[in-house]
N, C-alpha and C positions, 0 to 999 in steps of 0.2 A: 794615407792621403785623405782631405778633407775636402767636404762639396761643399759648395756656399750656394749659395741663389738668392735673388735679390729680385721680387718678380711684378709686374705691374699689365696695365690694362694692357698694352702693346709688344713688350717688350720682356723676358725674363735674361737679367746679367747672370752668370753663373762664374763661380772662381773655385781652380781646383788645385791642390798641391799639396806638399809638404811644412813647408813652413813657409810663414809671412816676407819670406825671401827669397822663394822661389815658388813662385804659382802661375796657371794662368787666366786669362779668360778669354769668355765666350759668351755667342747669344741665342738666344731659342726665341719663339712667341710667347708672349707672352700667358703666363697660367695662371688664370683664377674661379679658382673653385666653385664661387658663387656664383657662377653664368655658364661652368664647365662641368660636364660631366667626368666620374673616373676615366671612362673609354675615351673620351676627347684626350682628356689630359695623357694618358699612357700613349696615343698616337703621339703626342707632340714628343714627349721622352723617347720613344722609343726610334723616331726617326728625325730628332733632329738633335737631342743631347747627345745618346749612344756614339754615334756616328762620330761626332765632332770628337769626343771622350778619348774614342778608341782604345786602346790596352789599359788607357789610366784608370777605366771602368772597373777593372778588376781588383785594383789596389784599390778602392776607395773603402773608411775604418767610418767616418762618420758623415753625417747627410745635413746641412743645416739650412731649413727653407722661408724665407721671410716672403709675405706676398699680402699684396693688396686682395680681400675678398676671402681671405683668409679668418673668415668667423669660426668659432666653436663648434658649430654642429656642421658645416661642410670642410672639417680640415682633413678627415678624414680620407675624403679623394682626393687631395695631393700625398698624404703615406701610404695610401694603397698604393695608388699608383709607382710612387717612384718603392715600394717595398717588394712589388712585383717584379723588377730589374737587379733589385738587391735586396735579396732575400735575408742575410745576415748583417746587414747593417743598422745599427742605430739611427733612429731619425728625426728629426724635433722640426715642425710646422709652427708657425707662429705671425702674428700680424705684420705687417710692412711698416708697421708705426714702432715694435717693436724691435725691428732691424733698425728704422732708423735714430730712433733712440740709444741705440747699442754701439752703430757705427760713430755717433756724435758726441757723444758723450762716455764711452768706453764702462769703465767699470766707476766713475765719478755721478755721481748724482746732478741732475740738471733737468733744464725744462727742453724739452723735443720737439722739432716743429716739422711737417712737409706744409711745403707750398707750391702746389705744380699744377696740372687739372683743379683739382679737387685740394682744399686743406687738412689737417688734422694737427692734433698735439697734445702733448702728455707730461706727467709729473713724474720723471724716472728715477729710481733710488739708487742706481749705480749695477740691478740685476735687472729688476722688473718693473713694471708699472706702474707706479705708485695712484694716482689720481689722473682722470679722463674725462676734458668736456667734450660731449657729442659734437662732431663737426656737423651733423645735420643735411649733409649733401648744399647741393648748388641753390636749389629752391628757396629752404630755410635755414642754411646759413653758410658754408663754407669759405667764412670770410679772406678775404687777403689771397684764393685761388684766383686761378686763371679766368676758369669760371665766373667767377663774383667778380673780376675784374671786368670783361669783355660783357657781361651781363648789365651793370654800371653805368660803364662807357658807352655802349650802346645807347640805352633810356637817356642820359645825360642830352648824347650829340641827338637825341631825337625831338629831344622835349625842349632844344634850345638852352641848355645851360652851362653845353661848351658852346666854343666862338664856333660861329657858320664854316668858317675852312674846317672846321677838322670834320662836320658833319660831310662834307661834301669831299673830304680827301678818306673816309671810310667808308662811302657811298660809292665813291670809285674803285678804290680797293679789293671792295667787296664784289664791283660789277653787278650791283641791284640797287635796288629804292627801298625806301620804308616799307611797305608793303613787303618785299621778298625777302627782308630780313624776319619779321612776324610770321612770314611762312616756313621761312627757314627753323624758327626757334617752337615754334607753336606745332607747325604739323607733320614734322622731320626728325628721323629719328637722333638720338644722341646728341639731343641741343648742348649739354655741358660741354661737349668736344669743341662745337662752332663756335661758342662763346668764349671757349678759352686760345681757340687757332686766332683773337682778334687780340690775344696779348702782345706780340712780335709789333704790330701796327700801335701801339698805344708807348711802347719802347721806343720806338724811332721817334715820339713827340716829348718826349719823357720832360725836356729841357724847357719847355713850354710852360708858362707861368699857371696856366688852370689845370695844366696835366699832371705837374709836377704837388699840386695842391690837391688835384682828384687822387694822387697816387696815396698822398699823408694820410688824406683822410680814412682810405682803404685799408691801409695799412696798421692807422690807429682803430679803428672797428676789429680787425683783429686780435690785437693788444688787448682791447676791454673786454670784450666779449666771448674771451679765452684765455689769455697768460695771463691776465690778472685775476682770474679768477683762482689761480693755481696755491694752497695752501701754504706755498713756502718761496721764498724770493731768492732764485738760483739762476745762473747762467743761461740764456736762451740761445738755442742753435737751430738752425737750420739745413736744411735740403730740401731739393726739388727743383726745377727750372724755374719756377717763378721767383724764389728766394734768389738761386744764382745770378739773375738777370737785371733783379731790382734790389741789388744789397744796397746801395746807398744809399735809397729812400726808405728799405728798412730800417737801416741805421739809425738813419735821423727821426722815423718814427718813435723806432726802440726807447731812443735818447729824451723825446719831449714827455712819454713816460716812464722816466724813471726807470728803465728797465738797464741791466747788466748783460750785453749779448758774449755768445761764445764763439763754436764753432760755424763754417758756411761748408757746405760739401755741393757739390753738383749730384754727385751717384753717392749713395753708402756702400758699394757693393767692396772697394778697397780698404775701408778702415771697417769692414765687418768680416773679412779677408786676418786684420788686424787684430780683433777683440778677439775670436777662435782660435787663431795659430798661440795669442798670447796668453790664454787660457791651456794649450795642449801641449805647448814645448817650452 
């Protein structure tokens, strides 16, 4: 039996089974290394995966963990931890850029995107990662996120350079003024979350003639100042919710640079479910 995991700030997907034809899944909290200790992390296995797992626990031959925070010098406390429960099993820790390059593009070489909170993306050769431009975070740059979207829209509808309704239909939405939104982002913790919880609101206007023009623009910032810079001209795919939600106006981004798109997934956690079983049977 094989473990998958697919794991991010919130949420960790997990997929277990035999073969790509019979597995299942499951959910835990989310695990990342980079803000979790080993001890944290082995609570969360141990009383929310185990449990769910049950006797499957005991078949299980290999462990394959993709996760946001998931750097080089803290990957370590996700193999400790989960090697602690499973002592003879193989275990491979790896980026969540690299899960979703794998789920998207399988064993074919292509270019890899998430767009969800936060962005990223990458030059994959069909195993690994070939070329990586810094996404930079929310600040300085992760363009085409949730993030950089709702960060955007905000200054726009503040500064007058959307129409006066939309300023005053996310002023309600929001339930504050200008001022409390500057409180909100400046002196509160985890402003990229707030920023990106205002994508859902900026989708319901999407159809709007300066919405739908703030979307291209956003969209083409991410093109330049990432896929194109990529050393070779290959399929671009995506996942993440912000991709799932705004593929058309990806598209038609994609399209006005010349770009070749591929796959769109919402989760990779089913086609990396996919790429393992079709590697092992």
């Amino acid at each position: 039996m094989i473990l998958i995991a697919d794991s991010g700030a919130t949420k960790t997907d997990w997929c277990y089974g035999a073969s790509r034809f019979n597995h299942t899944h499951i959910q835990t909290e989310g695990i990342n290394p980079f803000h979790q200790t080993e001890a944290y992390i082995r609570r969360v296995i141990g009383e929310q995966l185990l449990p769910q797992l049950g006797e499957a626990s005991h078949a299980c031959t290999c462990i394959y963990f993709y996760g946001a925070g998931c750097l080089p010098s803290v990957t370590s406390r996700v193999s400790e931890a989960l090697q602690h429960f499973f002592p003879e099993v193989p275990i491979e820790v790896e980026s969540d850029l690299l899960g979703a390059a794998r789920a998207l593009c399988q064993h074919r070489a292509g270019i890899a995107c998430i767009l969800g909170t936060g962005s990223n993306s990458c030059l994959y050769d069909g195993t690994r990662i070939e070329q990586h431009i810094p996404p930079l975070g929310y600040i300085l740059g992760d363009e085409g996120s949730g993030a950089y979207l709702g960060k955007h829209f905000v200054a726009d509808c503040l500064k007058g350079q959307l129409p006066a309704h939309l300023r005053n239909a996310l002023l309600k939405e929001l339930n504050t003024d200008a001022a409390g939104i500057i409180e909100r982002i400046y002196r509160q913790p985890q402003a990229n979350r707030f920023l990106a919880s205002i994508a859902p609101f900026i989708h319901q206007h999407r159809k709007e003639e300066e919405v739908h023009a703030f979307l291209l623009h956003s969209f083409d910032e991410f093109f330049r100042r990432n896929v194109l810079l990529y050393s070779r001209h290959l399929p671009v795919s995506f996942t993440g919710s912000v991709a799932w939600h705004f593929r058309t106006e990806i598209e038609e981004s994609a399209r006005s640079c010349g770009l070749f798109l591929g796959t769109f997934l919402q989760s990779p956690i089913e086609k990396l479910a996919e790429y393992h079983h079709l590697n092992s049977f």
